[in-house]
C-alpha angles and dihedrals in degrees: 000000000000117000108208128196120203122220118235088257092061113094107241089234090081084056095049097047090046092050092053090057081054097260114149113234137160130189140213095257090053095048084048080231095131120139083020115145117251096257094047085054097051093044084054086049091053097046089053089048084243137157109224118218118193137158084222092103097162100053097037092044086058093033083055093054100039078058098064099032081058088040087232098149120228127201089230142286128232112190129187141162118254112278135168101283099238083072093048099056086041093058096040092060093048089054100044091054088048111041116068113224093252096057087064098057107114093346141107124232120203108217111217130200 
């Protein structure tokens, strides 16, 4: 199963009602990662095996791509704009039982809704 990691931007709602599907999640505040930078916070997620999800399209998209100019491997980001949560729980399910955990290694995945 695939093990995700919210970003500090991502309400913890979205963690409660995954976790209740069985999905296994853990937050910044968890992790006691908060006020971390963005690339500390993608290097946690990795070596968690973790897929990062995060509303900071801009820096994770360049940080994405500073990762694989560099060859620094990454578990996987999934990025969104912010959306009533609702939406987003709806489309991360949708995702997670579509895409299979491979396809998230050093990748982005856009999260439509």
């Amino acid at each position: 199963m695939i093990k995700l990691y919210l970003d500090e931007d991502v309400h913890e709602d979205i963690a409660i009602a995954l976790r209740l599907r069985g999905y296994n999640i853990k937050t910044t505040k968890e992790a006691r990662n908060k006020g971390f930078s963005d690339v500390e916070q993608l290097k946690y997620a990795t070596a968690e095996d973790r897929v990062i999800i995060s509303f900071n399209v801009a820096d994770f998209y360049k940080l994405h791509s500073k990762f694989l100019k560099k060859g620094i491997k990454h578990s996987g980001i999934i990025l969104s704009k912010q959306l009533p949560i609702g939406i987003i729980i709806k489309a991360l399910l949708k995702l997670l039982s579509n895409v299979k955990r491979e396809n998230f290694i050093n990748n982005i995945i856009w999260l439509g809704n």
